[in-house]
C-alpha positions in Angstrom: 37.0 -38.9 64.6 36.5 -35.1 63.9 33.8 -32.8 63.7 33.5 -29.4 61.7 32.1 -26.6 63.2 30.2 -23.7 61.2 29.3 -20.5 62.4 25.4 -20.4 62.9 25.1 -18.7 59.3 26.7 -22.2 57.5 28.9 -19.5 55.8 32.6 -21.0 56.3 34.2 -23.5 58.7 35.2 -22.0 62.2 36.8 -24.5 64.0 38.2 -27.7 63.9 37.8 -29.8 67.1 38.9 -33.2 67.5 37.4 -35.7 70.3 38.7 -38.0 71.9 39.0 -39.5 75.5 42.2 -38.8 78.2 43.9 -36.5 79.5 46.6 -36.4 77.0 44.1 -36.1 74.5 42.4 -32.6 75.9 45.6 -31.1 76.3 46.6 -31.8 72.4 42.5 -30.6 72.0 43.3 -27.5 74.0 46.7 -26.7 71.9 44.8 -26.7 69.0 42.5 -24.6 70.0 44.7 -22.4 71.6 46.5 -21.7 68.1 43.6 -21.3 66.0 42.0 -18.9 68.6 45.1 -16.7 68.3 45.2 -17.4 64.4 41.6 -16.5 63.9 39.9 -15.1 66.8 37.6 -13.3 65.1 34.2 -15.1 64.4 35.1 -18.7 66.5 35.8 -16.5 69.5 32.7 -15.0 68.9 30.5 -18.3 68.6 32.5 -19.9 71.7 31.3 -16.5 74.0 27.9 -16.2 72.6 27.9 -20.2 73.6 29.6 -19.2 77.1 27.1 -16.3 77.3 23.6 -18.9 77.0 25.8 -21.5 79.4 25.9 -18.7 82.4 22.0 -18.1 81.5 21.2 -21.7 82.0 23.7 -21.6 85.1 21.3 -18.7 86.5 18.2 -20.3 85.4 19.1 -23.8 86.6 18.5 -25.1 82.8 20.5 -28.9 83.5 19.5 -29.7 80.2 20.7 -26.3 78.3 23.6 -26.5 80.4 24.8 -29.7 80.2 24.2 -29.5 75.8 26.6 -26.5 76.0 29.0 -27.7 78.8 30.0 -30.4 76.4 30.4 -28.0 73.2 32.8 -25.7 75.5 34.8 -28.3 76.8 38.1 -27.4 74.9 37.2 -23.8 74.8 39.7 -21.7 76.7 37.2 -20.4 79.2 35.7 -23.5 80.1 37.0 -23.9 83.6 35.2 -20.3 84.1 32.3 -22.3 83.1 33.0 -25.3 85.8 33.8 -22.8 88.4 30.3 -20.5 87.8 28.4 -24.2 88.1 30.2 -24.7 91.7 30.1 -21.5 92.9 26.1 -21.2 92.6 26.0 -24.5 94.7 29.1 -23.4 97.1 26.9 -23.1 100.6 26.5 -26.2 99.9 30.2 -27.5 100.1 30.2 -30.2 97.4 34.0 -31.2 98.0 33.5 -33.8 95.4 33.0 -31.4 92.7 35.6 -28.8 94.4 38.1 -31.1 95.1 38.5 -32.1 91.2 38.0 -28.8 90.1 41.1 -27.8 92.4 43.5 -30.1 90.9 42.5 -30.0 87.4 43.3 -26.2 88.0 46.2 -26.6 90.3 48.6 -23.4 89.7 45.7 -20.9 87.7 44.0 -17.7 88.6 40.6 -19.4 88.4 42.1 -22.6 90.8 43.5 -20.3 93.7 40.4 -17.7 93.2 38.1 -21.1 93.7 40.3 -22.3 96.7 39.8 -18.3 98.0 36.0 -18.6 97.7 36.1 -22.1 99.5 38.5 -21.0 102.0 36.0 -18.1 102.6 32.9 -20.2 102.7 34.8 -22.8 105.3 35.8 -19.7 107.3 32.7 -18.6 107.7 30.8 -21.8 108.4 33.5 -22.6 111.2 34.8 -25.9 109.6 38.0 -25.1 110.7 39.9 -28.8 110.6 38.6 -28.9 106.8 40.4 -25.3 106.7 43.7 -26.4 107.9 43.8 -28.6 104.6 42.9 -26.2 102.4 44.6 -23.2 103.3 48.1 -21.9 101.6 49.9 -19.3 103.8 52.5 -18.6 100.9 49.4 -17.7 98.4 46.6 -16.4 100.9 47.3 -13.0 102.2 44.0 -11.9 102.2 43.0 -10.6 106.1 39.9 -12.5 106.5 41.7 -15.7 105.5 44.7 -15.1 107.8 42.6 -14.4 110.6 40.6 -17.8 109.7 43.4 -19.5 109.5 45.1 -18.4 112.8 41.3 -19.2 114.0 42.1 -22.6 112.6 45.6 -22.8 114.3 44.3 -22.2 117.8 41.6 -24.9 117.6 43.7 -27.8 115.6 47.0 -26.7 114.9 49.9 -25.1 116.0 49.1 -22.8 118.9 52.6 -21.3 119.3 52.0 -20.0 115.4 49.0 -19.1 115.8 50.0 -16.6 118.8 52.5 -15.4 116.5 50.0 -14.5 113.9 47.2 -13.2 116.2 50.3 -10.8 117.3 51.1 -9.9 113.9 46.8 -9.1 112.5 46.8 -7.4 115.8 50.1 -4.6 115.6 48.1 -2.5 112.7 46.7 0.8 112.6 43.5 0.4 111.2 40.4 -2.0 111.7 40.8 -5.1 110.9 38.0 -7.8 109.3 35.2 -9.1 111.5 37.0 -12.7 111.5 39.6 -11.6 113.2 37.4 -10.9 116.2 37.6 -14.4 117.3 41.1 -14.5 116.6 42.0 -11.6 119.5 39.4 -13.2 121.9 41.5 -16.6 121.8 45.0 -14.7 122.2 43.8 -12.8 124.8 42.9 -15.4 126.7 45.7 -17.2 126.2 47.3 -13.9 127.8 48.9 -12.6 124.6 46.7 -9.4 124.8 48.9 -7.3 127.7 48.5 -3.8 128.1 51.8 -3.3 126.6 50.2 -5.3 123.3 47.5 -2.5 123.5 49.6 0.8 123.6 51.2 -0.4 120.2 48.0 -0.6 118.7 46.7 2.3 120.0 49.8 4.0 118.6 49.9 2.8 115.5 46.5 3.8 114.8 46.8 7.3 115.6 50.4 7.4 113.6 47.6 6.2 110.7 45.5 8.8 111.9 42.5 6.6 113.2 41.1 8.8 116.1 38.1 6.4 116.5 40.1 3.5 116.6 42.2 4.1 119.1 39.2 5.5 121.0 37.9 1.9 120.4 40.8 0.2 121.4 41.9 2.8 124.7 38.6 1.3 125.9 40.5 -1.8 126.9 43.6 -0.4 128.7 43.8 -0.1 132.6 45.7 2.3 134.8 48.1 3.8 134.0 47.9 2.8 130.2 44.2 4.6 129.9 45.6 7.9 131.6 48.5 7.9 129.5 46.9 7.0 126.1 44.7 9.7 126.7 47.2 12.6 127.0 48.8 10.7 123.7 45.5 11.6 121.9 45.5 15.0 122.9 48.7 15.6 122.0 48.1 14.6 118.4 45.1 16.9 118.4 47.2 19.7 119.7 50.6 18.9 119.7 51.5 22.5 121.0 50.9 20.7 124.5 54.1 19.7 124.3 56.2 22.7 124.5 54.7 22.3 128.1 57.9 20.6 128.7 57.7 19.8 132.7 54.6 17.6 131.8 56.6 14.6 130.2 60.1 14.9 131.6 58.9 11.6 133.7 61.7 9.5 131.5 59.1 6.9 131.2 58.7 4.5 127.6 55.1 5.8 127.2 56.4 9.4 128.0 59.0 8.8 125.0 56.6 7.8 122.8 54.5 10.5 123.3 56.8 12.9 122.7 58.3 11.4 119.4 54.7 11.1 118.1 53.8 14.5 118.8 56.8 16.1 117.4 56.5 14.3 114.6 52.9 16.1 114.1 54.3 19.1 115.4 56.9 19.4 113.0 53.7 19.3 110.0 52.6 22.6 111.3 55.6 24.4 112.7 59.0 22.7 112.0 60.8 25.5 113.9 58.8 25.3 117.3 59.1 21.7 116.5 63.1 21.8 116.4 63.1 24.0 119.4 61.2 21.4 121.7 63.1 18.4 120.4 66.6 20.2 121.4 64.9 20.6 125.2 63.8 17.0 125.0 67.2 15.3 123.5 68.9 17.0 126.4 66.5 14.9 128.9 65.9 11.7 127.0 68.4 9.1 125.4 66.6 8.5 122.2 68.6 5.8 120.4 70.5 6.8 117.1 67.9 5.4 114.9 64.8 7.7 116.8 67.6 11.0 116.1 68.1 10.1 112.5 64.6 9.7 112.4 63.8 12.8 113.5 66.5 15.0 112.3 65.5 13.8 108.6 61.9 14.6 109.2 62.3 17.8 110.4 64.5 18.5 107.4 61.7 17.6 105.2 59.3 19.6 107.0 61.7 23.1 106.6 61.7 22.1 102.9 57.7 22.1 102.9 57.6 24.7 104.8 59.7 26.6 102.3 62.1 27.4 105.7 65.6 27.1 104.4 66.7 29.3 107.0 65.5 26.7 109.5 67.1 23.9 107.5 69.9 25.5 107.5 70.3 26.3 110.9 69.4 22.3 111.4 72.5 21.4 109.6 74.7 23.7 111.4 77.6 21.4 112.9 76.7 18.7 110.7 77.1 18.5 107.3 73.5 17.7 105.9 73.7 14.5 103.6 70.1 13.8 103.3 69.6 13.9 99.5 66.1 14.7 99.7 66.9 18.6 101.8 70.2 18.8 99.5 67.9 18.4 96.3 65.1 20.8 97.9 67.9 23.4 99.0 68.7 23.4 95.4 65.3 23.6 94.1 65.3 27.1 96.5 67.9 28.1 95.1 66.3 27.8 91.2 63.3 29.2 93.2 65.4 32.4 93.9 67.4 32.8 90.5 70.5 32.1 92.6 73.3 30.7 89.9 75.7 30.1 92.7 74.2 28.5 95.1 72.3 26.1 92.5 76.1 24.8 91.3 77.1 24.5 95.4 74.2 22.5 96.6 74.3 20.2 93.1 78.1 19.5 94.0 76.8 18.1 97.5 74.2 15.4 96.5 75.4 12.0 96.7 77.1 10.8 93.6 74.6 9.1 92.0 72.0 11.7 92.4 74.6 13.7 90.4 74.6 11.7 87.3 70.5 11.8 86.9 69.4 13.7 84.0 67.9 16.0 86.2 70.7 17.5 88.3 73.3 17.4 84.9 70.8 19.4 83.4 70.5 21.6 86.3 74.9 21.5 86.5 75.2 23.1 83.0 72.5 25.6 83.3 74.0 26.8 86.6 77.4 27.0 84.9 75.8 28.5 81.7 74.3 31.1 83.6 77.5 32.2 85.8 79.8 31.8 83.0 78.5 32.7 79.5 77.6 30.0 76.6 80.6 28.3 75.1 80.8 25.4 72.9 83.7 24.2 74.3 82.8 25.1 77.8 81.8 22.3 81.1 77.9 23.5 80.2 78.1 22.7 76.6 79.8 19.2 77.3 77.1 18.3 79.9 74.2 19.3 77.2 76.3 17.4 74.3 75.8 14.2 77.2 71.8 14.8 78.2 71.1 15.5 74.4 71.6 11.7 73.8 68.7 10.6 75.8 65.1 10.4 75.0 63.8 12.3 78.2 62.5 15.1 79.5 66.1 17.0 80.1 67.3 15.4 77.3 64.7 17.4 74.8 65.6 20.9 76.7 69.7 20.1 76.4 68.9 19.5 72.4 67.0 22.6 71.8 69.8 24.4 74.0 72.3 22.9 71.8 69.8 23.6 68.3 70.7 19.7 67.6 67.4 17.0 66.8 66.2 14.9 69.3 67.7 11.8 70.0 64.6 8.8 69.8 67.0 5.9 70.6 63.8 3.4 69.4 64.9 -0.2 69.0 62.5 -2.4 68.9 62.2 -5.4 71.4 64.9 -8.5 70.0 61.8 -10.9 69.9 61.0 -13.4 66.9 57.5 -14.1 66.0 58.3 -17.2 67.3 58.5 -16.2 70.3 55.4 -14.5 70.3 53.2 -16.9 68.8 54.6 -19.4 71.6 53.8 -16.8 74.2 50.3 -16.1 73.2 49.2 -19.9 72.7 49.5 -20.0 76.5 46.1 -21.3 78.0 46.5 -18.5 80.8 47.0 -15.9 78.1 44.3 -17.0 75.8 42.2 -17.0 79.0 43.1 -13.6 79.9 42.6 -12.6 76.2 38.6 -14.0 76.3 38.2 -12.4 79.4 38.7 -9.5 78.7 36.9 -9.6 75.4 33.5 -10.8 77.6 33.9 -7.5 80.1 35.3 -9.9 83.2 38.3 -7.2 84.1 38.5 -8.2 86.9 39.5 -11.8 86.1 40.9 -10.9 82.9 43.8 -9.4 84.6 44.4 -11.9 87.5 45.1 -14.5 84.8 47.7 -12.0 83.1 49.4 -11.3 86.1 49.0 -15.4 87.2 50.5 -15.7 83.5 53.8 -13.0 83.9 54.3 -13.2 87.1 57.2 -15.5 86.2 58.0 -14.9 83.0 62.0 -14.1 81.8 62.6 -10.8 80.3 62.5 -12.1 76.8 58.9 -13.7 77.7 57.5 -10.6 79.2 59.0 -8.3 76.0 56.9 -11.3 73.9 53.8 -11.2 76.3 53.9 -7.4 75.2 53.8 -8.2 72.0 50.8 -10.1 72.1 49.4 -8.0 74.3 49.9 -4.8 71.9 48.5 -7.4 69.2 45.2 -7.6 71.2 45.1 -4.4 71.9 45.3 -4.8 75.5 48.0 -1.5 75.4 48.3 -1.1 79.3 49.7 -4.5 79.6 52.0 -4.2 76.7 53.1 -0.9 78.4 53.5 -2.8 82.1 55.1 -5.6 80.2 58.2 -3.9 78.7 58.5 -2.0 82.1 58.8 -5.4 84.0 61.0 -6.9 81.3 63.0 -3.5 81.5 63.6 -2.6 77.8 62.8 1.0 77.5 63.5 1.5 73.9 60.8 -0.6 72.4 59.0 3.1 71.1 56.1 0.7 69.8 55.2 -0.8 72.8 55.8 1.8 75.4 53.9 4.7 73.4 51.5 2.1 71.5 49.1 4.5 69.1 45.9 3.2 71.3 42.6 4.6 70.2 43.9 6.4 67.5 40.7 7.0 65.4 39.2 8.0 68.4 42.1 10.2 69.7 42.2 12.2 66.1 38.4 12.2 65.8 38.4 13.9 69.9 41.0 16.6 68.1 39.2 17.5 65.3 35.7 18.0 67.3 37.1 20.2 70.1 38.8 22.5 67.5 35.7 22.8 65.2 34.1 23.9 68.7 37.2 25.5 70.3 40.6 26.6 69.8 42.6 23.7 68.2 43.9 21.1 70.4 47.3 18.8 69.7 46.1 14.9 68.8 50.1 14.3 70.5 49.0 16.3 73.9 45.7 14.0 73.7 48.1 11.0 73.2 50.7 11.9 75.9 48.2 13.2 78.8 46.2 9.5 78.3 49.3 7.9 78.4 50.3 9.5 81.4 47.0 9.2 83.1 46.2 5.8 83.0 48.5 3.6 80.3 45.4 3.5 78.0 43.5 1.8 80.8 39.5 1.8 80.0 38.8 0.4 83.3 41.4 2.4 85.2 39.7 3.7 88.8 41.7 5.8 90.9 41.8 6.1 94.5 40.2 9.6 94.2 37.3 8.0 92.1 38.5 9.4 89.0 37.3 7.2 86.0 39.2 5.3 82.6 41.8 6.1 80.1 42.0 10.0 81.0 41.0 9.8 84.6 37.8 12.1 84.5 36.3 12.5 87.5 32.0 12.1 87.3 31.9 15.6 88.6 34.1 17.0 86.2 32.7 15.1 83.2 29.2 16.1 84.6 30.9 20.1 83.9 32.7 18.9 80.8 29.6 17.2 79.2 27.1 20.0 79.8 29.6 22.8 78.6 30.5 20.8 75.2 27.2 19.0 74.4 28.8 15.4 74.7 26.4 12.9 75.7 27.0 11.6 79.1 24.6 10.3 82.0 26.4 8.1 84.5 29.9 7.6 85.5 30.2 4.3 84.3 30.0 5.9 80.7 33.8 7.0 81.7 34.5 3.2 81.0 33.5 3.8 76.9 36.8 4.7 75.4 35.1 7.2 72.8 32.9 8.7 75.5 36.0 9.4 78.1 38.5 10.4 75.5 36.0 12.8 74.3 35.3 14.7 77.4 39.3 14.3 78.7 39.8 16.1 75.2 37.5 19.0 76.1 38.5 19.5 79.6 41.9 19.7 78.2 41.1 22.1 76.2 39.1 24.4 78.6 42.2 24.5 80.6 44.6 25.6 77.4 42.1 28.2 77.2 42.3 29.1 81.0 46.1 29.3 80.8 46.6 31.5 77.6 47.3 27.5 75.4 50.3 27.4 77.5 50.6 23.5 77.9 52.9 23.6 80.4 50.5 25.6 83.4 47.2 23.0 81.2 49.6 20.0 82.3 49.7 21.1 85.7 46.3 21.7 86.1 45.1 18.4 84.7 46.9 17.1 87.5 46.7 19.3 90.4 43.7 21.5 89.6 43.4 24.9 87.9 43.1 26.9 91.5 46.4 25.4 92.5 48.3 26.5 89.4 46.3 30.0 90.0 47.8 30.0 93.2 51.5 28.8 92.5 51.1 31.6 89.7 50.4 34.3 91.9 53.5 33.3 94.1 55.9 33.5 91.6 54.5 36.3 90.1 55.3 35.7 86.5 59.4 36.3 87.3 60.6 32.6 86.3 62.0 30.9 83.3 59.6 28.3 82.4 62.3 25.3 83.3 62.7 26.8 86.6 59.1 26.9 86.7 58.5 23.4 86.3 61.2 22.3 88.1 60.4 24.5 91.6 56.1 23.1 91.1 55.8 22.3 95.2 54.3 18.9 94.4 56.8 16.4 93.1 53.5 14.1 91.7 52.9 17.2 89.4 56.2 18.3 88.9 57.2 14.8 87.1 53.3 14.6 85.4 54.3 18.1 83.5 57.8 16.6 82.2 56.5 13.5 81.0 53.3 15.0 79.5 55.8 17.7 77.6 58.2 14.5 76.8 55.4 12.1 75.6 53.7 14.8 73.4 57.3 14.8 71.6 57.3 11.0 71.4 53.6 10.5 70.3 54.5 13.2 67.4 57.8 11.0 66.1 55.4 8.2 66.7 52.8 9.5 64.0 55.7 10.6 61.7 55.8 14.1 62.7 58.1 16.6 63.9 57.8 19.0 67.2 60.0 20.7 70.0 59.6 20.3 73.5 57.8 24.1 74.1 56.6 26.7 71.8 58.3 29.6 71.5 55.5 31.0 73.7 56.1 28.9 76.3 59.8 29.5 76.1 59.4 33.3 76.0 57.3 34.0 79.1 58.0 34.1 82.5 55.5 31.8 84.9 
């Protein structure tokens, strides 16, 4: 039989659910569902959550009767096994295997199965039912620490000791703290006489190489003569690594001695690569470093003479070898832009390895130099390397156009994916999952089922999983989805119009209150910042589509009148494109509206643009400009931002160049 459901109004039919008993009966029940949810998700998605919604209530309130009338109305909705895992979960302490053991298989292969089995793993971890572990536990799917060190916990007691040494040894041989549960895990090994002073150098190496002072305090504390004497030099030489141009200290050719010396160079060579390559040509003369320790070496001292802006000192580094690192060939010929020098830009761009010859950057840097030493010429090596670059959609490829006066080649072709294909693709449980999800504010479990849902996918899947996901809206994953399927020329879903009232709305406020500001610059920087993200949190702490940090949108909001009054507003769309706008703008108006110095400091901070101003002191072309900014992070943030701003404008149906005349005709 069938039964008609109507939304709580009577106004229309919803749903259509039929019942029926079996297995093969739910999974034609599911398939339904699946389809009309993607057909019409509107208002039966939004009964199913509202019902979902009073079921996690009745969960928390321990309503059986509530909860067991809606348990049986959800059974077919998508998120139902959310529901069964919240109803375990509250009841977990209690290990009802039972109950776990059926959920586990009915969910065998999910994001909600293996986070359940996580969860139980934790909870049998903890309680010390270590032979119940041993059952449970994955290695090829549980990477998490805690759960390693459990399970090697596990090994020692009931399993395989030899494998369980051999993970103890591998939890330990880190540089920074491991989880509490791994605490029993050393204890055992060390007993067993795995722990040897030798075992307790390398950590206490490795942790200073992460820069962990207290750790390897912590861990020095267990060494013994002449380990404890000789970790403690190591720590003051990577507080003061000048204590080693005392040479006659650590010409003892001992291992330890060696490792000192290569560990303090190394921090050395941060602060003064040339004192640096002085002590290491007194140590090579005294120690056999292997070939692998010289290369090593030689290659980080080359990168600190390019930091250091030292070419003199790289230079001299590569006398009587030829220097093939294509990191210091590439930064030799960024110097070179740096000082205007034609000639020497061509040379060093002739010595990178082939394939770093043939990226857009270096051909566009190859027809400038030869452009500059030899005069514009249509028929000329310069004009046949911009004719090349001007058929790409990039960055160079937009400067080699306007060199050339031509249009800008788009190259857009949308993804070869039928609808088909993409209806298929988003009546996947795991997607329609990931889709409710997100819809109910779980982000967190939203995208472990997308990624549990891609992570296999073919190309042609992952370009139809973009699809849906630029269907729902969801524009970071359609973004991450054609980069995974790599297809670049899908324009749609790689530059999706995402929040577009609210992008055009953020324009038109900040220029009624301040200069004007470019909806395409708006459009370009979120696109840089986060992929459209809402719930994008970076490392720094900075906060949603536009990566505002609280502090700054604390500024932001005050100076502009937007409301604001905790960072968790950053999450609103409308709220943190707002204030992104405005910030945006108060740079522009910092740096005379010259997008490329407001690009810059969006990324790196006004006071370091201030400061890489000053240094050039306003003598550069404003490609040399950008291509000589000291961090390569911001460097490549400023080209795409310029590049994107482009796209977003053919995206709305509008025309622009690369840089205004303004930013063209002044020197940064």
């Amino acid at each position: 039989m069938n039964k008609l459901w109507t939304d709580t109004s009577g106004i229309a039919p919803l749903l259509m659910i039929w019942i029926c008993l079996g297995a093969p009966c739910k999974a034609q029940q599911q398939v339904q569902l699946s389809e009309q949810l993607a057909a019409t998700p509107g208002k039966a998605a939004i009964v199913f959550r509202h019902k979902l919604h009073r079921a996690r209530l009745a969960i928390e309130h321990n309503d059986q009767l509530r909860l067991k009338k809606l348990k049986s109305e959800l059974r077919d909705y998508p998120l139902a096994p959310y529901l069964d895992y919240w109803i375990i979960h509250q009841k977990l302490p209690r290990l009802p295997m039972a109950e776990i053991d059926r959920f586990l298989i009915e969910n065998d292969n999910t994001a909600i199965g293996d986070w359940m089995r996580m969860q139980l793993l934790a909870q049998l971890g903890s309680l010390g039912q270590f032979k119940t572990y041993l059952e449970y536990y994955r290695p090829e799917r549980h990477n998490r620490t805690a759960l390693r060190c459990y399970y090697a916990d596990a090994l020692f007691r009931h399993g395989d000791k030899a494998q369980a040494y051999r993970l103890a040894r591998a939890l330990w041989l880190v540089g920074h703290s491991q989880a509490e549960a791994c605490d029993p895990v050393f204890a055992q090994w060390a007993d067993a006489g795995g722990l040897t002073q030798q075992m307790i150098w390398r950590r206490h190496l490795l942790a200073l190489k992460e820069g962990n002072l207290a750790l390897a305090a912590y861990i020095a504390r267990k060494m013994q003569a002449p380990y404890k004497e000789l970790a403690a030099h190591l720590r003051q030489v990577h507080k003061t690594p000048e204590l080693l141009l005392n040479h006659s200290r650590l010409l003892v050719g001992t291992h330890q001695n060696r490792e000192i010396i290569l560990h303090g160079l190394y921090r050395l060579a941060r602060q003064d690569a040339a004192r640096a390559e002085q002590a290491w040509q007194r140590y090579s003369a005294n120690f056999l470093f292997s070939d692998t320790e010289q290369e090593a070496m030689l290659r980080h001292l080359a990168r600190q003479f390019a930091r250091q802006e030292n070419m003199q000192g790289l230079l001299q580094l590569g006398r009587g070898r030829a220097i093939r690192n294509g990191h210091s060939i590439e930064w030799l010929a960024r110097q070179s832009l740096r000082e205007l020098d034609w000639e020497q830009v061509a040379f060093w761009i002739d010595r990178l390895p082939p394939a770093k010859q043939q990226l857009d950057r270096w051909l566009y840097w190859k027809a400038r130099s030869l452009e500059e030493l030899y005069g514009k010429s249509r028929t000329g090596a310069s004009a046949h390397l911009y004719r090349q670059l001007a058929q790409k959609r990039s960055y160079y490829g937009f400067l080699a156009a306007d060199v050339l006066g031509q249009h800008y080649s788009f190259v857009h072709r949308p993804a070869p994916i039928t609808p088909d294909q993409v209806q298929k693709i988003a009546r996947r449980p795991a997607l329609q999952r990931a889709r409710e999800l997100q819809a109910m504010g779980e982000f967190f479990h939203a995208r472990r089922e997308w990624n549990y849902a891609t992570r296999e996918m073919t190309p042609e899947e992952l370009l139809a999983a973009g699809k849906v996901a630029s269907h729902w809206g969801w524009h970071h994953k359609s973004i991450q989805s054609v980069l995974a399927a790599d297809y670049l020329d899908d324009l749609e879903l790689r530059f999706p119009l995402a929040f577009a009232d609210i992008i055009h709305n953020a324009s038109e406020r900040v220029g009624r209150q301040n200069s004007p500001l470019d909806p395409y610059l708006i459009y370009a920087v979120a696109r840089q910042e986060s992929h459209f993200s809402h719930d994008a949190k970076s490392s720094a702490g900075a906060l949603g589509i536009m990566q505002l940090l609280p502090s700054t949108a604390r500024d932001t909001a005050r100076r502009s009148g937007v409301p604001y009054r905790r960072s968790w507003d950053l999450l609103s769309p409308n709220t943190n494109i707002i204030l992104g706008s405005f910030y945006l703008s108060t740079l522009l108006n910092r740096f005379d509206n010259n997008r490329i110095l407001a690009a810059a400091a969006y990324n790196a901070g006004p006071s370091r643009v201030a400061k890489w101003l000053r240094e050039t002191r306003k003598r550069l072309p404003y490609d040399v400009w950008i291509e000589t900014i000291p961090y390569k992070e911001t460097r490549t943030y400023v080209q795409n931002v310029l590049a994107y701003t482009v796209i977003y404008a053919y995206r709305n149906g509008a025309r622009m160049q690369l840089l205004r005349e303004s930013e063209v005709a002044g020197k940064l």
